[in-house]
N, CA and C of each residue as an Amber inpcrd file, in Angstrom:
protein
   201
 -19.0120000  -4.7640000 -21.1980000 -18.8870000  -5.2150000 -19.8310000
 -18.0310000  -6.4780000 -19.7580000 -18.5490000  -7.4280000 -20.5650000
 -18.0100000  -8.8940000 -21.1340000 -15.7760000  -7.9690000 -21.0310000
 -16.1070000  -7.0380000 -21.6020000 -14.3620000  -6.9930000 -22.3820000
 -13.7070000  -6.4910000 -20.6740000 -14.4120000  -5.7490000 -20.2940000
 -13.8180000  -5.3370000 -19.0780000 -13.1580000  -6.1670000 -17.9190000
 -14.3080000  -7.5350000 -17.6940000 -14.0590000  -8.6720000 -16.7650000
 -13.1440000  -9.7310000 -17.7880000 -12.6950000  -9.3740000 -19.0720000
 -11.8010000 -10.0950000 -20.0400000 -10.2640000  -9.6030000 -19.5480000
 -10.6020000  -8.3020000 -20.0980000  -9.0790000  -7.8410000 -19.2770000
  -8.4740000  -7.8210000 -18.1400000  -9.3140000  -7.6580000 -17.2700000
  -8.9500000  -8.1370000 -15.5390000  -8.5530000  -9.6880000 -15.8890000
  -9.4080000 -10.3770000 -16.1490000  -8.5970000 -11.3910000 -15.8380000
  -7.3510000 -11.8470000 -16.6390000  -7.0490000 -11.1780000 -17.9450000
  -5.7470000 -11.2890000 -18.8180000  -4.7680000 -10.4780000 -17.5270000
  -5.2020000  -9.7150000 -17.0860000  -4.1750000  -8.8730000 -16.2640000
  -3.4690000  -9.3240000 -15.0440000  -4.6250000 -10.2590000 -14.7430000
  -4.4900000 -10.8330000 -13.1400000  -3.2460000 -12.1100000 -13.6910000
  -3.9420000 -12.6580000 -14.6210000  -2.7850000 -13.7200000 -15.4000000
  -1.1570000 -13.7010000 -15.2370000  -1.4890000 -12.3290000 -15.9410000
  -0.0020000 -11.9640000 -15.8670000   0.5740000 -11.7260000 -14.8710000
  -0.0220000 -10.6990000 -13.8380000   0.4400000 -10.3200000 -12.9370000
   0.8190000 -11.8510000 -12.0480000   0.3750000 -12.9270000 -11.9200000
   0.3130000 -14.3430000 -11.2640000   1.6350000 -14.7150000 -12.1980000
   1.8980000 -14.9230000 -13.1100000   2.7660000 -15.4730000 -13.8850000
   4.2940000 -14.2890000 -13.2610000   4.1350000 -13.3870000 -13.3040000
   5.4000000 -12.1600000 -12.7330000   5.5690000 -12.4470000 -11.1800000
   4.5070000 -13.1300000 -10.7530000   5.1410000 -13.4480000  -9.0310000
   5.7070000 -14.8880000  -9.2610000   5.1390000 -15.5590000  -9.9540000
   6.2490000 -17.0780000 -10.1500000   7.0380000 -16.3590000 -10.3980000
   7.7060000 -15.7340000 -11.3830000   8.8540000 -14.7510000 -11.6120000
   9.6160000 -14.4970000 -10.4000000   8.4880000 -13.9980000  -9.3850000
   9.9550000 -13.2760000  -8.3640000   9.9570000 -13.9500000  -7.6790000
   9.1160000 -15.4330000  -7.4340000   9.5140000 -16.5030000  -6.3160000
  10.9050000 -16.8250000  -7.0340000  10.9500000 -17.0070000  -8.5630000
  12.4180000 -17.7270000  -9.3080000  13.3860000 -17.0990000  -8.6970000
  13.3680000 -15.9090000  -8.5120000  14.6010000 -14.6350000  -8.4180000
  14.5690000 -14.7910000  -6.9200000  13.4610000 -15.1370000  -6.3280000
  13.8360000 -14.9250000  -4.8850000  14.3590000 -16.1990000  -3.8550000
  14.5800000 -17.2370000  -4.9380000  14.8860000 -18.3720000  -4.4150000
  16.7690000 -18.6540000  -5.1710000  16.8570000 -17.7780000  -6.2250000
  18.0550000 -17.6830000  -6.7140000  18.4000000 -17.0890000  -6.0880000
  18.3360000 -16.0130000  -5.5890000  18.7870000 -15.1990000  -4.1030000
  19.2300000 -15.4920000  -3.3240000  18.8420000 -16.5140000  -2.8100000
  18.9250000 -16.9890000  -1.6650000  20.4500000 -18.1020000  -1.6400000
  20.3010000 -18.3850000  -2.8050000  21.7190000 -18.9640000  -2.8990000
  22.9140000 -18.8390000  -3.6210000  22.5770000 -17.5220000  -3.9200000
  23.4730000 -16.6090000  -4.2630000  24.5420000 -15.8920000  -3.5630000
  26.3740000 -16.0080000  -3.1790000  26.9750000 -15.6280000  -2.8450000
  27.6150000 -14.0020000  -2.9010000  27.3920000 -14.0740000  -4.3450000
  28.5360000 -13.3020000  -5.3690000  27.7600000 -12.1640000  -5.0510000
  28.2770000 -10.9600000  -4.8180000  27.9240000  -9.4610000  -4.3920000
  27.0290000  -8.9550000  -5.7410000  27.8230000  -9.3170000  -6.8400000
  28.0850000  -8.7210000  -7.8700000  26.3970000  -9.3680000  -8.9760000
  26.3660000 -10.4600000  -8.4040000  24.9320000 -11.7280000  -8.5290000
  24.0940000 -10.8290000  -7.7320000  24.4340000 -10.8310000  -6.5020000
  23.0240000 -10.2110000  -5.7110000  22.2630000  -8.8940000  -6.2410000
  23.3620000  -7.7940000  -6.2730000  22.2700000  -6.7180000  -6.9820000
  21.7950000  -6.8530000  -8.2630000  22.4710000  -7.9320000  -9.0740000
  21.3990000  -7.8350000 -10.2340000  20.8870000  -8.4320000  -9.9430000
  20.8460000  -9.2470000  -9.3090000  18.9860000 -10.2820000  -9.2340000
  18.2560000  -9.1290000  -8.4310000  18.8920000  -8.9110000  -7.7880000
  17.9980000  -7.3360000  -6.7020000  17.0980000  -6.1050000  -7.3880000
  17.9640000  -6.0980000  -8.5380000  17.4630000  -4.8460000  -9.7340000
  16.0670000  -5.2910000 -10.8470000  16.9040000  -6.9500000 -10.6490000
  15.6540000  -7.5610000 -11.9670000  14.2770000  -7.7960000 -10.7520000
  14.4750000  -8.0880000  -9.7080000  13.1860000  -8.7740000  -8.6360000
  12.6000000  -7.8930000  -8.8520000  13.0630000  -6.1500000  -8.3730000
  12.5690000  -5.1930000  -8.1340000  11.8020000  -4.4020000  -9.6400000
  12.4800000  -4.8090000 -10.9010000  11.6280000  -4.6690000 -11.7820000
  10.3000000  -5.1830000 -12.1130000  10.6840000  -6.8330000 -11.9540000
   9.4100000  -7.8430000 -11.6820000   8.5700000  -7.3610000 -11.1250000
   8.8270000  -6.8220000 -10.0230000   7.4910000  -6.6100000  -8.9030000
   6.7630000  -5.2690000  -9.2340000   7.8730000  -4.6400000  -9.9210000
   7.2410000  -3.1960000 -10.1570000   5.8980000  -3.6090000 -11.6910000
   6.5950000  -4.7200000 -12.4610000   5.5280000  -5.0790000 -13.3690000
   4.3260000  -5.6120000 -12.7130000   4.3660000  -6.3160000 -12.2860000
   3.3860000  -6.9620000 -11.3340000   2.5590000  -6.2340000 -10.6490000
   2.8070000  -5.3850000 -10.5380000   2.1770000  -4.1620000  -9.3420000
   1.1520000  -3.5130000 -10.3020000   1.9630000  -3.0830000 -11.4870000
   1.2770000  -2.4990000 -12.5190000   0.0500000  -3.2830000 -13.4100000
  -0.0820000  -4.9590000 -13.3070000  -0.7050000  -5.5720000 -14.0380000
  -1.9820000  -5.8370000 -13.1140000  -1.5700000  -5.8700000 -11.6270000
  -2.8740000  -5.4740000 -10.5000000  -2.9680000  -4.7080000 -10.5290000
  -2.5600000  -3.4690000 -10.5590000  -3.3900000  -1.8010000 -10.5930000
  -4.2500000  -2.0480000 -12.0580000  -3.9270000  -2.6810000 -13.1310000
  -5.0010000  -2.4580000 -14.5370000  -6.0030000  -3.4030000 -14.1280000
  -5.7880000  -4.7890000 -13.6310000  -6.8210000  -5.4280000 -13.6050000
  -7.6360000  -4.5390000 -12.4500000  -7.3910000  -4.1580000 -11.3940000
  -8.6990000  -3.2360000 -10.6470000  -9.2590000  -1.7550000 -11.1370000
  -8.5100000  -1.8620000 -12.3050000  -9.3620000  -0.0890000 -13.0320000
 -10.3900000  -1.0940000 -14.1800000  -9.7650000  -2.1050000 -14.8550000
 -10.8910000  -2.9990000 -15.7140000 -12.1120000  -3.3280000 -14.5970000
 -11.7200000  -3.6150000 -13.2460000 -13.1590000  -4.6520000 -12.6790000
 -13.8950000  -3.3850000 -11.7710000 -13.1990000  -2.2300000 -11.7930000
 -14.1750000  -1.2660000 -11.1330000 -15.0440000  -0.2610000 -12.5900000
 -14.0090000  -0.3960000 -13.7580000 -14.8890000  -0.0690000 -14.9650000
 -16.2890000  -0.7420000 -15.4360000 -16.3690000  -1.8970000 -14.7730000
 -17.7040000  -2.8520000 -15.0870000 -18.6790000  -2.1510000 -14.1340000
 -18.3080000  -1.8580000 -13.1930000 -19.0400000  -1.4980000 -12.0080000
 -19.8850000  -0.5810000 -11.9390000
């Protein structure tokens, strides 16, 4: 039970640490001109978030596994 509410919160961690991530990218964005700048920061945000997404979907299968 102990390991379950362990991994949620390793998960939630991360997932918190990957949105500082896309505040970085989304504030480089913002002052970003270059066409050629924008979609890759556009491609990497959108990876970020897709990690992020994925590290909250594990932490709520760990905290409904305790359950």
């Amino acid at each position: 039970m102990t390991e379950e509410i362990d991994e949620a919160n390793e998960r939630l961690e991360r997932a918190e640490a990957l949105l500082g991530r896309v505040e970085e990218l989304r504030l480089k964005l913002e002052q970003t001109e270059d066409p050629d700048a924008v979609i890759e920061l556009l491609t990497e945000l959108a990876e970020v978030a897709k990690q992020a997404e994925g590290e909250i979907s594990a932490a709520k299968r760990a905290a409904d596994a305790r359950a």
